[in-house]
C-alpha positions in Angstrom: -0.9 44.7 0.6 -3.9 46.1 2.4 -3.0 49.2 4.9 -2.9 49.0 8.0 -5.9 51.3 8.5 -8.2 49.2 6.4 -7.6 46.2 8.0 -7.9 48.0 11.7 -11.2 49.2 10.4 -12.7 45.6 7.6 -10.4 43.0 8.9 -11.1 39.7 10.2 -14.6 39.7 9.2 -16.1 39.4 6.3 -20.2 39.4 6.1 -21.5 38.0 3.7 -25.4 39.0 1.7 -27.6 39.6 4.1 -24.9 39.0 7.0 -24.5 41.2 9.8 -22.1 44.2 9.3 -21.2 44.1 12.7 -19.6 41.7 14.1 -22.1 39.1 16.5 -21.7 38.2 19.3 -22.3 34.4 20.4 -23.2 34.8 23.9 -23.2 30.8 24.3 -21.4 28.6 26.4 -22.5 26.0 24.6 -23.7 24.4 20.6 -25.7 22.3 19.9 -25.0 18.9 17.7 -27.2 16.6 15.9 -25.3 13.6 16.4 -22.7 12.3 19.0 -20.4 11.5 16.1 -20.4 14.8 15.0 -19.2 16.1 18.1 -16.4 13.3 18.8 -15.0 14.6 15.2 -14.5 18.1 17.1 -13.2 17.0 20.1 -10.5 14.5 18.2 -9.5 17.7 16.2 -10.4 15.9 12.8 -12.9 19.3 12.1 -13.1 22.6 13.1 -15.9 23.8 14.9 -17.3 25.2 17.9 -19.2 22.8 21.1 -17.4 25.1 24.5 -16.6 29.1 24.7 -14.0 28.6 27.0 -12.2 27.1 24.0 -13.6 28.8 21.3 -16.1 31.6 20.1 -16.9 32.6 17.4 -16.6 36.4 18.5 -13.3 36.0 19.9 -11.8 34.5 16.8 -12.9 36.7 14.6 -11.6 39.5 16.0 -8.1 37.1 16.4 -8.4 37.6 13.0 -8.2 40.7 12.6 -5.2 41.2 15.2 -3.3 38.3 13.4 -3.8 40.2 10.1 -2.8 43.6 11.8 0.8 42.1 12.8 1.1 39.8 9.1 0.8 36.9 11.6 -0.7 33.4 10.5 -3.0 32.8 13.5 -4.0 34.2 16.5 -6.4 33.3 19.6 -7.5 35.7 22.3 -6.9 35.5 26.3 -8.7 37.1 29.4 -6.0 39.3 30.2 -1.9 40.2 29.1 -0.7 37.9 31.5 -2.5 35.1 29.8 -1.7 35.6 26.8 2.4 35.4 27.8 1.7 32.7 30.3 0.2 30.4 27.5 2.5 31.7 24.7 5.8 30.6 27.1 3.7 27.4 28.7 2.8 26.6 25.2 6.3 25.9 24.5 8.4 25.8 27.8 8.1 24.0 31.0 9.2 21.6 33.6 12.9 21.4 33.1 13.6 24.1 30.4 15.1 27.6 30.2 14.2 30.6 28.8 16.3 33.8 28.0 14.3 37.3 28.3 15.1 40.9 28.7 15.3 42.4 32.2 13.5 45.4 30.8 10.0 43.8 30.7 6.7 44.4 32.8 6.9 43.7 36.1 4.6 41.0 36.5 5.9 39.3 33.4 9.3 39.5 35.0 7.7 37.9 38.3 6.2 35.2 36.0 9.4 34.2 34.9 11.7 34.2 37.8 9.0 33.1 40.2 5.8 31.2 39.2 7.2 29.6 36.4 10.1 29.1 38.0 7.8 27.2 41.0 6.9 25.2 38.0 10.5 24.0 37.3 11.2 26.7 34.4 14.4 28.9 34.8 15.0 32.2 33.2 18.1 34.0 32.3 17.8 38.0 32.1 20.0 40.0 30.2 20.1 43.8 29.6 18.2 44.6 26.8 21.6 46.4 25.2 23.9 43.8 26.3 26.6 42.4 24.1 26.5 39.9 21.7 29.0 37.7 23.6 26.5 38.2 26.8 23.1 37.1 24.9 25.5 34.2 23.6 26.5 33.0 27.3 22.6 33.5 28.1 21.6 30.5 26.4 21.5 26.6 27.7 21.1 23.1 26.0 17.7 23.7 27.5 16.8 27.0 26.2 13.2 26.9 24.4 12.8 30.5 23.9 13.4 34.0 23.7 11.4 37.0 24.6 11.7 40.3 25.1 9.3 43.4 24.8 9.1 45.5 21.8 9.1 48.5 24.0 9.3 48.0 27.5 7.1 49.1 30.8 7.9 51.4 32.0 11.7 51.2 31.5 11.0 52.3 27.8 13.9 50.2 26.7 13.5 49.0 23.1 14.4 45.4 22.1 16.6 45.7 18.9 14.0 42.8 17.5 16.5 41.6 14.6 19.7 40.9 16.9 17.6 38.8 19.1 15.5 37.1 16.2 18.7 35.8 14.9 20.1 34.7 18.5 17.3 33.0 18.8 17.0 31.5 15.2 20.9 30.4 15.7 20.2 28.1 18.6 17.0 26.7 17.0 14.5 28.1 19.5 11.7 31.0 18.5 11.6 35.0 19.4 8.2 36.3 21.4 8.1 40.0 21.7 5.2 41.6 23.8 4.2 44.1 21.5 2.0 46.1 23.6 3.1 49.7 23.7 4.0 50.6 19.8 0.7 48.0 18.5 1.4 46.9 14.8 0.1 50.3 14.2 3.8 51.3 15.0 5.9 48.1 14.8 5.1 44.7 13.3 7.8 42.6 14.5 7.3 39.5 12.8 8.6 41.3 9.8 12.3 41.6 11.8 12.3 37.9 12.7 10.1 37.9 15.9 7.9 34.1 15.6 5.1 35.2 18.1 4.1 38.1 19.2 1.7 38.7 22.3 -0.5 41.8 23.3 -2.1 43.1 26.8 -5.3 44.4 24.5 -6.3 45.9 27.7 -3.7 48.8 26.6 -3.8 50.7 23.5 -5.5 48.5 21.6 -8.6 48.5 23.5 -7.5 51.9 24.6 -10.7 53.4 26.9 -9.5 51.3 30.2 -13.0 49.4 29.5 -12.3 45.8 29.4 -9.1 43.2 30.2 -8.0 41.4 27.3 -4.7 39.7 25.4 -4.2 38.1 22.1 -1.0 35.9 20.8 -0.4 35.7 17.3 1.3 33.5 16.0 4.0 34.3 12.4 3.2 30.9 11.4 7.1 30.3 9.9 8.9 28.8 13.1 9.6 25.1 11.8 8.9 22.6 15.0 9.7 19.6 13.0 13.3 20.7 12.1 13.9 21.4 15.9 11.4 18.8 16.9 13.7 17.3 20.1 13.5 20.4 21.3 9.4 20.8 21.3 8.3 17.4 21.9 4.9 19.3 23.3 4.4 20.0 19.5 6.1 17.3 17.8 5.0 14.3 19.4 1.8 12.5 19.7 -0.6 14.0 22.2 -2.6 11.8 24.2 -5.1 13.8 25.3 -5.7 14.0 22.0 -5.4 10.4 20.6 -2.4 10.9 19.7 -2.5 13.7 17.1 1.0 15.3 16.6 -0.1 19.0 16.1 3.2 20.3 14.3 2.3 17.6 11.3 -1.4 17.9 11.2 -1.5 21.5 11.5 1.9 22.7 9.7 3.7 25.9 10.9 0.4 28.1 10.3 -1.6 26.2 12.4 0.4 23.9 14.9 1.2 27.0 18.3 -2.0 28.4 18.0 -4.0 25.2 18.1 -2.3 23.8 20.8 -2.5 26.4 22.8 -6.5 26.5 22.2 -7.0 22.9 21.9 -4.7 21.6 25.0 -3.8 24.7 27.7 -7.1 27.0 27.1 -8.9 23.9 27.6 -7.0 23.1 31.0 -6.3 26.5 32.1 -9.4 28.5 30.8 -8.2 31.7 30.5 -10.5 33.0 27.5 -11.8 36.1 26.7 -15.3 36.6 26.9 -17.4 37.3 23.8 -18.2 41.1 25.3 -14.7 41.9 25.8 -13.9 40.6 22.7 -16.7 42.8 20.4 -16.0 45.9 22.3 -12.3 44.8 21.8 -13.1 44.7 18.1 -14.7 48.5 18.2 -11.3 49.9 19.6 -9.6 48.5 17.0 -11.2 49.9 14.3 -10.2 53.6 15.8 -6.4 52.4 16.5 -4.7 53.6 13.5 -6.3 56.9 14.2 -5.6 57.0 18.0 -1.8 56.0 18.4 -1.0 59.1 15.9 -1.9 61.3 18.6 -0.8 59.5 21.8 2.9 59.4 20.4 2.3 63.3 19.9 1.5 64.1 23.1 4.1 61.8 24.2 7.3 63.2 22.2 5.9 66.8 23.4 6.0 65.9 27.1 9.3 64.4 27.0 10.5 68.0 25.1 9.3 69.7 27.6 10.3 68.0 30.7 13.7 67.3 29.1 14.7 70.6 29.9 13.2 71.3 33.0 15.2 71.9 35.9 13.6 69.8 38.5 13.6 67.0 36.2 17.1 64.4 36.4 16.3 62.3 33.3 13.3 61.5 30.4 13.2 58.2 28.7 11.2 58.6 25.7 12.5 56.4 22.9 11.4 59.1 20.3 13.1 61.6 22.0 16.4 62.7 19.9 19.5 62.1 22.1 17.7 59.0 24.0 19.3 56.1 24.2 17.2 53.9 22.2 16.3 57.0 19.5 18.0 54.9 17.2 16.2 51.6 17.5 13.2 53.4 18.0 13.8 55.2 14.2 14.6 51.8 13.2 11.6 49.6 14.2 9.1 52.1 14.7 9.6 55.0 12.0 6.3 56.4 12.8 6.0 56.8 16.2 6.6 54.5 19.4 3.7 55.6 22.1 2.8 57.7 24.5 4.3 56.8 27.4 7.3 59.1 29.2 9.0 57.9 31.8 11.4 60.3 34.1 12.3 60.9 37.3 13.3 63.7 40.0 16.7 66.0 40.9 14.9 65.9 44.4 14.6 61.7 44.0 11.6 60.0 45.5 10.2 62.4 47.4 9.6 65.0 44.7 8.2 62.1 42.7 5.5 61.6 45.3 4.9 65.1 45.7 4.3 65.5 41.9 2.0 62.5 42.3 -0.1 64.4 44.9 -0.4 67.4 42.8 -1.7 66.4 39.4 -4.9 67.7 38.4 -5.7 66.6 34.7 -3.6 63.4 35.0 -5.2 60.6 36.8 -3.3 58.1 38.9 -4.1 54.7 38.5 -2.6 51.5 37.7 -3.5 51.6 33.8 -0.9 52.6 30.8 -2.3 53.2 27.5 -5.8 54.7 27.4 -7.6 57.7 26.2 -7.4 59.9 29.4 -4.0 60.2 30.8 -2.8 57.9 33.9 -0.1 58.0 35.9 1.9 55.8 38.3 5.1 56.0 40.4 6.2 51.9 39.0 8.3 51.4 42.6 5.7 51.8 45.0 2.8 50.1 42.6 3.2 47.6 39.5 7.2 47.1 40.8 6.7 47.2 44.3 7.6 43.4 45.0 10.6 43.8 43.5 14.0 44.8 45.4 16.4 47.5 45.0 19.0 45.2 42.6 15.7 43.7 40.3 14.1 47.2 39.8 18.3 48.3 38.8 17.9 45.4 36.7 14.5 46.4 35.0 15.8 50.2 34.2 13.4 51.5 37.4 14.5 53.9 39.7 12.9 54.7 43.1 12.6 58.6 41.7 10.8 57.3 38.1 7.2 58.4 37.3 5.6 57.1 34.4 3.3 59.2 32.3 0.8 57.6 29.9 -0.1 60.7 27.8 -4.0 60.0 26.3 -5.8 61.5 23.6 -6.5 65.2 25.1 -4.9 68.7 23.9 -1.4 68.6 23.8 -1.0 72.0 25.7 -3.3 71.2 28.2 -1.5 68.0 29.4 1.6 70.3 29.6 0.0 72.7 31.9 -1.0 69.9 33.9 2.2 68.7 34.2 4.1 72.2 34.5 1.7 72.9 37.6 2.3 70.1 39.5 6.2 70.4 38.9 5.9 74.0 40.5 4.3 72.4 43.3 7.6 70.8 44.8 
């Protein structure tokens, strides 16, 4: 099997004699056919081809390629932003009248997404704790229940989603596992390979990496089997109309049936594609990932060190820490690393957190996780500010919790950042 590194830096494209090495990009809305037959054969799905961007591009599937073949996934399309990718990837499969079990340790807008938009759309979610029971994720489920998802490591709570106990919760009541892999990338964790079915990606974060350009991917594991669970997915097991009738889990089979649907049906309706830009400057990020996270989760175990025994400091989730609560897990699914994110919080609570805001130097704040220069953000008066006091309990946020994004710079000089601004309250 090809490492990881090689496929970040040669994967998805393949140039042929004389071919660009780099990948192109198709700046076109549009293609051109010769004959109005030819184009009806795209449009019925009996060929694969290209005739609108906001379905397909050429650009953004090659670099799908590569991100499928980073996580050992069978397909994969690309999306204008995180929240697109999970809104298609859940849509794709769950809707008016169905149910959904998730972790309460997620992002905050994907948490909104579930227990308000989609639920505005007739969807209802049950949360559960992230660490709860077996019994509890067993009473989570409903006759209804299309699907599970969690994230592989979650923001900011930096809960870690034990991926093979909730794979096989999933797999026992015939519905499929989506994890967000975001933070760790499949530079750290690959969680198809523990039973997850699709995986999703904000490539805004690590993966582009430079705060540059919005972007998510869903890739599909291709091993889900509709047909054996088919009255449960009627969206992929029975003739679509829009489509003259094509039943996408038998034309396509398992590699092929999620991904096109979601391409060939909701990008088309919904239009949330990734532009051809995004997606080549997308590609250049990647082929530096394997080489990046090394040093984010660096910087990131050696500010939780050193704030864990700081006096001003009440608590430090890093799920590489030793003694954290998820170090386990962590060891398990992500033996090289998890990220670079630390989260923690105050002895003198919410106002020592916004002091310590006020006083960073090196750190930047801004509403960003994930890139080269480290960020900053206080998650209850920013990304979790709509929720109340009981949902952010829920999520693993506290009013006190800061979450630091630790980038690519020296390690000591992030500390001294960091040490300064604590002497400051």
């Amino acid at each position: 099997m090809t490492e990881l590194g090689t496929t970040c830096v040669q994967g998805g494209y393949h140039p042929g004699d004389a071919e660009p090495r780099q990948i192109p990009i198709y700046q076109s809305t549009t293609w051109k056919y010769d004959t109005s037959e030819h184009m009806g054969k795209l449009f019925d799905l009996e060929e694969s081809g290209y005739f609108y961007s906001r379905l397909q591009n050429p650009t953004c599937d090659l670099v799908a390629a590569k991100i499928a073949e980073m996580e050992g996934g069978a397909a994969a399309m690309l999306t204008s932003s995180g929240m697109a990718a999970n809104f298609l990837a859940i849509f794709n499969v769950a809707g008016m009248g169905d149910h959904v079990v998730a972790s309460s340790a997620i992002y905050g807008g994907t948490y909104n997404l579930l227990a308000h938009t989609m639920g505005r759309m007739g969807l209802s979610c049950t949360f559960v704790a992230p660490d709860c029971t077996d019994e509890e994720l067993e009473a989570a489920f409903q006759p209804n229940t299309k699907l599970v998802f969690g994230e592989t490591i979650a923001n900011p709570a930096l809960a870690v989603l034990d991926i093979e106990r909730f794979a096989n919760a999933a797999h026992a009541h015939g519905v499929p596992l989506m994890v967000d892999n975001t933070f760790p990338t499949p530079a750290n964790c690959r969680p198809i390979e523990w039973g997850a079915d699709i995986v999703t990606h904000s490539t805004t974060k690590y993966m582009d990496g430079h705060a540059a350009y919005l972007g998510g991917a869903i890739v599909d594991a291709g091993k889900f089997d509709w047909m054996a669970h088919a009255d449960k997915f009627p969206g992929l097991t029975t003739p679509d109309e829009s489509y003259h009738g094509v039943t996408y889990a038998e034309k396509f089979g398992l590699e092929g049936a999620f991904i096109t649907k979601a391409t060939a049906q909701l990008m088309r309706d919904l239009g949330p594609m990734q532009n051809p830009q995004a997606a080549f400057f997308l590609n250049s990020s990647l082929e530096s990932l394997h080489v990046r996270m090394p040093q984010h989760c660096k910087n990131g175990l050696a500010m939780a060190e050193f704030l864990k025994s700081h006096p001003k400091i009440r608590f430090v989730s890093y799920p590489g820490l030793e003694g954290d609560k998820y170090y386990d897990l962590a060891k398990k699914y992500m033996p090289n690393g998890t990220c670079g994110v630390v989260s923690f919080g105050f002895t003198g609570g919410r106002a020592a957190a916004e002091q310590f805001m006020k006083s960073l130097k090196l750190a930047q704040i801004a509403t960003h996780v994930a890139d080269a220069r480290t960020c900053c953000l206080h998650p209850a008066n920013a990304t979790h500010r709509q929720m109340n006091d009981a949902e952010l309990e829920a999520c693993g946020i506290s009013p006190d919790m800061v979450r630091l994004s630790c980038g690519l710079e020296a390690t000591d000089d992030l500390i001294a950042d960091v040490a300064q601004a604590l002497d400051t309250i």
